[in-house]
C-alpha positions as CSV (number, residue, x, y, z in Angstrom):
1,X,0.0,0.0,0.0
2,X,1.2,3.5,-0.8
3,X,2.6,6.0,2.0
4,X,0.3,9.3,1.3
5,X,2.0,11.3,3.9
6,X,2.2,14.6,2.6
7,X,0.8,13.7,-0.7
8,X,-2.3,16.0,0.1
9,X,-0.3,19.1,-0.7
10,X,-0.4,19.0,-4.4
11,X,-1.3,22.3,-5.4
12,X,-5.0,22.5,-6.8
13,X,-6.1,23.2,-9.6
14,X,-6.3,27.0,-10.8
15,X,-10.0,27.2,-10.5
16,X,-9.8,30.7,-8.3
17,X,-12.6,29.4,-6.1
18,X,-12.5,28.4,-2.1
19,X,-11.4,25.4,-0.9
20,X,-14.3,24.5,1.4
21,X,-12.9,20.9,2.2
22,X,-9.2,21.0,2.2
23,X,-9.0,16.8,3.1
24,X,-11.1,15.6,0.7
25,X,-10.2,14.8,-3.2
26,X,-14.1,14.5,-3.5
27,X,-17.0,14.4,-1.1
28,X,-20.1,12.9,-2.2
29,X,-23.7,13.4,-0.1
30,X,-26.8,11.7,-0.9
31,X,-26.0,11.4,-4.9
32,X,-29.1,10.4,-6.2
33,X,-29.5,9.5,-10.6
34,X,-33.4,8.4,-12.1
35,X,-33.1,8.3,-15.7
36,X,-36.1,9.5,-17.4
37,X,-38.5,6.9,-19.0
38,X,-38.3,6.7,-22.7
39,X,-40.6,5.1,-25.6
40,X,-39.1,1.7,-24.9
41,X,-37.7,1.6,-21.5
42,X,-39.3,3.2,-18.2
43,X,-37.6,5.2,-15.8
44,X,-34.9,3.9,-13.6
45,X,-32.5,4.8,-10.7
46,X,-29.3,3.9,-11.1
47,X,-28.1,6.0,-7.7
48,X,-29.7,5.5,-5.0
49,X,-28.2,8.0,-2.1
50,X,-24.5,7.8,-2.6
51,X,-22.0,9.0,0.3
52,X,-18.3,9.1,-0.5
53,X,-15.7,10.9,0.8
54,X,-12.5,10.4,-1.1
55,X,-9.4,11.3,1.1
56,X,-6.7,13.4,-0.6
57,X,-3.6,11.4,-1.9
58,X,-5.7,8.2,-1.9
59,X,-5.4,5.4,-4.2
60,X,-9.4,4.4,-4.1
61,X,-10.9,1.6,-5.7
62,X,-15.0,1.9,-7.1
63,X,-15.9,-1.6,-7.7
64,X,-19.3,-3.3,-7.9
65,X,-20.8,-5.5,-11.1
66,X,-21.4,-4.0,-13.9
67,X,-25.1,-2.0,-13.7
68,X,-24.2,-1.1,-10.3
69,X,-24.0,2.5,-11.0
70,X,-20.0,3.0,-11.0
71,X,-20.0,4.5,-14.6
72,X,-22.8,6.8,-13.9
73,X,-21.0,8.6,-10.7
74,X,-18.0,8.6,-12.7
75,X,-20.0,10.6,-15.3
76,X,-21.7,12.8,-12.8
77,X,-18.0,13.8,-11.3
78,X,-16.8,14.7,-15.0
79,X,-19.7,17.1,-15.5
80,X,-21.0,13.9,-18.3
81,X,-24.3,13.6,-16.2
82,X,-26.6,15.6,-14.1
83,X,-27.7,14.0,-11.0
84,X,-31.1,14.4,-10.0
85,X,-30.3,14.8,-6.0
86,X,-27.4,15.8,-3.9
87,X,-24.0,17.7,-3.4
88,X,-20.8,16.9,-4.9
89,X,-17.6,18.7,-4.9
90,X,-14.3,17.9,-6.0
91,X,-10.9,19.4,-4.8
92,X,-13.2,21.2,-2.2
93,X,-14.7,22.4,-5.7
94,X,-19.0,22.6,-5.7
95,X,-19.9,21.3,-8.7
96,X,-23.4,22.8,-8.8
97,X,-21.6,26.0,-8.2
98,X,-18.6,26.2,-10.0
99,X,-18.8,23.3,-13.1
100,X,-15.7,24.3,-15.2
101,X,-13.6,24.9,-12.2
102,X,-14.7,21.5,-10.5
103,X,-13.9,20.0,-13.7
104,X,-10.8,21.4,-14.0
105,X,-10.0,19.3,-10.8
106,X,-10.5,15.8,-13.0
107,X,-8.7,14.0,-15.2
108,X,-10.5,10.7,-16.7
109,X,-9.4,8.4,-18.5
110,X,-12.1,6.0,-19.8
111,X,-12.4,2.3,-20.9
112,X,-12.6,3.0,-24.6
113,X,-9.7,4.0,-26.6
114,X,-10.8,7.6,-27.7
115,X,-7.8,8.7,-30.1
116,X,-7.4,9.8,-33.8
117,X,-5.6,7.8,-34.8
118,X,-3.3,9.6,-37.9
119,X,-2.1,11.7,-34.7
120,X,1.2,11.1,-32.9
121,X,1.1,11.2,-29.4
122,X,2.5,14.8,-29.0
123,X,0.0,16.1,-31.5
124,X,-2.4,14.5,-29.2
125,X,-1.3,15.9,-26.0
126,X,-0.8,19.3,-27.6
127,X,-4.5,19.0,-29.0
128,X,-5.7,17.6,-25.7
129,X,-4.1,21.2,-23.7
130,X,-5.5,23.2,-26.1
131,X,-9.0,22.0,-25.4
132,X,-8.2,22.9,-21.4
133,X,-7.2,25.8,-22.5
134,X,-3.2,25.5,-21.5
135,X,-0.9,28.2,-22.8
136,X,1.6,27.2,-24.6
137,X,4.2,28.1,-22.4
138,X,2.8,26.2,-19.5
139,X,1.9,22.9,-21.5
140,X,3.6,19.7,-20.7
141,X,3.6,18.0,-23.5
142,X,7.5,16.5,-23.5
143,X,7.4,15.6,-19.7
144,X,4.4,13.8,-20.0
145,X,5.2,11.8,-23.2
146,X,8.6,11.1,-20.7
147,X,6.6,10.0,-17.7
148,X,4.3,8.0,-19.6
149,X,7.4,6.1,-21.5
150,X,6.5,7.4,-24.8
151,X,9.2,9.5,-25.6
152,X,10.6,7.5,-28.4
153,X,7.2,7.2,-29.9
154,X,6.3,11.2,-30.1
155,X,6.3,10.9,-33.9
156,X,4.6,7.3,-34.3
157,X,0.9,7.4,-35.4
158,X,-0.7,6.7,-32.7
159,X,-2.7,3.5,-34.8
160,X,1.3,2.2,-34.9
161,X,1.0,2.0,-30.9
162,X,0.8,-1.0,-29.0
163,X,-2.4,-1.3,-26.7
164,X,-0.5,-0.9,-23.7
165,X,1.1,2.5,-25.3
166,X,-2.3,3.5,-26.0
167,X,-3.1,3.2,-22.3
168,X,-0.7,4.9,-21.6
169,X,-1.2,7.7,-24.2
170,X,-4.9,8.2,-22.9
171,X,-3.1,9.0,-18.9
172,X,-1.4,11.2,-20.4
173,X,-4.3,12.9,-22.3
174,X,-6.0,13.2,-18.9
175,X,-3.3,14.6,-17.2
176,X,-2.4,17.7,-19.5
177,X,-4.2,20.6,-17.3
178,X,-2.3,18.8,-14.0
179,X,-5.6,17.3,-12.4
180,X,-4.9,16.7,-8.8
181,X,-7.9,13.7,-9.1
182,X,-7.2,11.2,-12.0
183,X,-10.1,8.9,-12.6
184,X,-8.8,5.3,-14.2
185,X,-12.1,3.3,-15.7
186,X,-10.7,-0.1,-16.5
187,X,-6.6,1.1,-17.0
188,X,-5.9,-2.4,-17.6
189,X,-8.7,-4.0,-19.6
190,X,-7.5,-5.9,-22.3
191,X,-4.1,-5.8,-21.7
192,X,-1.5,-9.0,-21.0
193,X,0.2,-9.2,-17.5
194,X,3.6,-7.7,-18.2
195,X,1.4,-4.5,-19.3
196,X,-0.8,-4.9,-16.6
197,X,2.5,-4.6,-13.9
198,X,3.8,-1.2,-16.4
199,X,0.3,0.6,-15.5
200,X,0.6,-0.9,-12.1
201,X,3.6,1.1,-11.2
202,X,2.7,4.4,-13.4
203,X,-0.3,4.9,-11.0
204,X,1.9,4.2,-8.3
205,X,4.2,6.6,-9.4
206,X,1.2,9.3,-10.3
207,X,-0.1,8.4,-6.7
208,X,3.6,9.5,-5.3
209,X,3.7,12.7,-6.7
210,X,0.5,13.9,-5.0
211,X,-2.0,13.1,-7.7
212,X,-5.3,11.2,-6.0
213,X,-6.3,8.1,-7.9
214,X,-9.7,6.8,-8.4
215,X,-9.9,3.3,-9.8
216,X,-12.7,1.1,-11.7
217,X,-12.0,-2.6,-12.3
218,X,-13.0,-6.0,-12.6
219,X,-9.8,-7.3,-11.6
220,X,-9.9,-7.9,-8.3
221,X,-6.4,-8.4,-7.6
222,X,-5.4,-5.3,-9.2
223,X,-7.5,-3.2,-6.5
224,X,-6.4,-5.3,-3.9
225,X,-2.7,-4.7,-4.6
226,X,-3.4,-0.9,-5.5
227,X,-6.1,0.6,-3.5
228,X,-5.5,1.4,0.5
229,X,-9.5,1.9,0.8
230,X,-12.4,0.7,-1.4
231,X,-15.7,0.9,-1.5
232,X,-17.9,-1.4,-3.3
233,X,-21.5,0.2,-5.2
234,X,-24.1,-2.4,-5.6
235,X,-27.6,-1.3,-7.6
236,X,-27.0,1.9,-7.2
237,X,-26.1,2.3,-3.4
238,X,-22.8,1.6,-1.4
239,X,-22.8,-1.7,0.1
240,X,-19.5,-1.4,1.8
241,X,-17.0,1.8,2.0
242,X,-13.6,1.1,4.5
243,X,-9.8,0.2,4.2
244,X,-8.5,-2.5,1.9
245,X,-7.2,-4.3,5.3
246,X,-10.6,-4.0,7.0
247,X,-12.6,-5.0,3.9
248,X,-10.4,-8.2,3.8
249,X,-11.5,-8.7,7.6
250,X,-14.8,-8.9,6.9
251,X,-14.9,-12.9,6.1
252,X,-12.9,-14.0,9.4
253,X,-12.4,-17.7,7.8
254,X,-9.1,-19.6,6.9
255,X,-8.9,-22.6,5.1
256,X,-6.4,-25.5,5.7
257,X,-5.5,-27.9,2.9
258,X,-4.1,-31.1,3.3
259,X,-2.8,-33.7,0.7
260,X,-2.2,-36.8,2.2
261,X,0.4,-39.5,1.6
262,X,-2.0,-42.3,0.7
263,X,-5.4,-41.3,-0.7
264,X,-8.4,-41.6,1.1
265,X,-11.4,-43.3,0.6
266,X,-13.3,-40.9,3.1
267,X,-12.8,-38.9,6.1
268,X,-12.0,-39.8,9.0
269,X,-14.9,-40.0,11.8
270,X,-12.4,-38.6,14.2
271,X,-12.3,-35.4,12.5
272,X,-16.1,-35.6,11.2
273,X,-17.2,-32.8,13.4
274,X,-14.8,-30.1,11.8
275,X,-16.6,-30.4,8.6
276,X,-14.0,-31.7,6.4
277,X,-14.9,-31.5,2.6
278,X,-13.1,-35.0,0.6
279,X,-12.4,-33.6,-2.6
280,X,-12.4,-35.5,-6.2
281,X,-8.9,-35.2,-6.5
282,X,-7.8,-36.8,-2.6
283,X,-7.5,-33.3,-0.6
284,X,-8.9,-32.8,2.6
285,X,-10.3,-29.0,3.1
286,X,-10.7,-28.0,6.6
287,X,-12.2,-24.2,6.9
288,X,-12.9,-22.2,10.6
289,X,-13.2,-19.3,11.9
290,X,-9.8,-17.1,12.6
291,X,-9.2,-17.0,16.3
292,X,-12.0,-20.1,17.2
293,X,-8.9,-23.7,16.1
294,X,-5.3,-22.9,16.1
295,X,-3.7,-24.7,13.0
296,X,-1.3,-26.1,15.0
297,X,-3.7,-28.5,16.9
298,X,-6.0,-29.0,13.8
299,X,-2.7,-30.6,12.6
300,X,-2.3,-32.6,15.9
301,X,-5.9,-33.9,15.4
302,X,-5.0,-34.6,11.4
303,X,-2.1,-37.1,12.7
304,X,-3.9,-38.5,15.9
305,X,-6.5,-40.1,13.2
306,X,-4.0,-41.7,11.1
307,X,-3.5,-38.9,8.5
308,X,0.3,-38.5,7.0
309,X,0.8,-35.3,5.4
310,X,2.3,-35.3,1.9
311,X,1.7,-31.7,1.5
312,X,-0.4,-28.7,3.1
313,X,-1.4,-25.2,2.6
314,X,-3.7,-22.2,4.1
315,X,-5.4,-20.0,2.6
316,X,-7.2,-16.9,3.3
317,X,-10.3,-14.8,1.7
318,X,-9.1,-12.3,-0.9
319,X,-11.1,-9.4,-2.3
320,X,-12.9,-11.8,-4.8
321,X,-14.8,-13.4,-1.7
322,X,-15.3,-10.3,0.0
323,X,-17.2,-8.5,-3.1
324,X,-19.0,-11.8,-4.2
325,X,-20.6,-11.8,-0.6
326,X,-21.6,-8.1,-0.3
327,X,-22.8,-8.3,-4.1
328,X,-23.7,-12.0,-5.2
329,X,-27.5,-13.5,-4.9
330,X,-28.8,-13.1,-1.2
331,X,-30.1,-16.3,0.6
């Protein structure tokens, strides 16, 4: 997990408005979105209430399934939506009050590759600045294509790109007016491993240098290696909202797996009332709550009944089990 100390002091942006929550990267109360009916579909609510507050210098993870409402915030926080209820600002920004500057304060970067692509990728930065409005002189165009490892590649088309290149072109096109919030939809959709580890460690470095991250993924892993807090959206409301560490908490089980030397035909009636599961392939999978068995005496138990151990691991819930209990069918 990133260190954010002193992160929070990246300079704003130059929106010429007060700061009325100097903490916060964005504060969200009671966001609520109904989409009018049309001819073929009737209305519905996609938000249902939201409360975030996004700490400054945060790498925060939005996850939920898809339909959950993710992409519809997003769009309300880049001025793509209205809501229909609530206050939102960002960088202490009201966005009700003062749109352009509170958009000023954002940099997204969507899911979709959105480039022409018979541009190089400083014609596209340059472009990008001009639509912010960036003087000349104060454009970044060269340290960005340098941050974003494109340097060598200023006067490629940008169709002659790899995809991970066109990732990273697209940070770099929501970076040009120096954001201090940087959404990421789906960074590294599509993209192998090796690429996936590159964007890993440009958002940490992005995160480093002040810049607040808000991430969007269906990988899992991804936001629990990135993200030091997550919440997770689910049909339009927030279903859970804390630290990664305490979000992992939240399903107290481990899981002990034993392969034994000779294969069994079932389990032993010594150990029948821990709930051993006999697996297909000759495992035994033992699972209790943390803090109720001590592995070392469920492995005394395993031997007193005659078990030798060929091979044994533990295992612990990851954020996959976490978000497929707060969002999967209810019983």
């Amino acid at each position: 997990m990133p260190d954010h100390a002193g992160s929070a002091s990246r300079p704003p942006a130059k929106h010429g408005v007060p700061d009325i929550a100097p903490e916060l990267a964005i504060a969200a109360y009671g966001i609520h979105k109904t989409y009018s009916a049309t001819k073929r579909s009737p209305a519905r609510m996609a938000l249902r209430g939201i409360d975030l507050e996004i700490p400054r210098g945060s790498i925060f993870g939005l996850l939920g399934p898809n339909g959950a409402g993710k992409s519809t915030f997003i769009n309300i926080m880049s001025g793509m939506v209205r809501k229909s209820a609530g206050q939102m600002s960002l960088w202490g920004i009201d966005i009700d009050l003062h749109p352009r500057a509170a958009r000023a304060a954002i940099g997204v970067v969507p899911q979709e590759l959105n480039m022409d692509p018979f541009f190089t990728p400083r014609e596209t930065l340059e472009l990008q600045a001009g639509f912010y409005g960036v003087p000349r002189a104060e454009r970044r165009t060269e340290e960005l294509l340098g941050l974003m490892g494109l340097a060598d590649k200023a006067e490629a088309y940008v169709r002659q790109l790899s995809g991970g290149m066109k990732r990273r072109l697209m940070i770099g096109k929501a970076m040009v007016h120096e954001p201090p919030i940087l959404v990421l939809d789906e960074p590294s959709a599509g993209v192998d491993v090796e690429l996936r580890r590159q964007l890993w460690a440009m958002i940490r470095r992005l995160n480093s240098e002040g810049v607040t991250i808000v991430l969007t993924t269906h990988y899992l892993e991804e936001a629990q290696e990135l993200c030091d807090h997550i919440a997770i959206i689910d049909n339009g409301a927030v279903t859970a909202n804390e630290s990664t560490v305490q979000l992992l908490k939240r399903l107290d089980h481990k899981t002990l797996i034993i392969e034994p030397t000779s294969r069994l035909s079932a389990a032993p009636a010594d150990l029948l009332d821990l709930a051993p599961v006999l697996t297909d392939e000759g495992t035994l999978i033992f699972t209790w709550r943390q803090g109720a068995v001590r592995v070392e005496d469920l492995l005394d138990r395993i031997r007193a009944a005659g078990i030798a151990i060929k091979d044994l691991k533990t295992q612990e819930p990851d954020l996959e089990d976490v978000f497929v209990a707060l969002t999967g069918p209810k019983s």
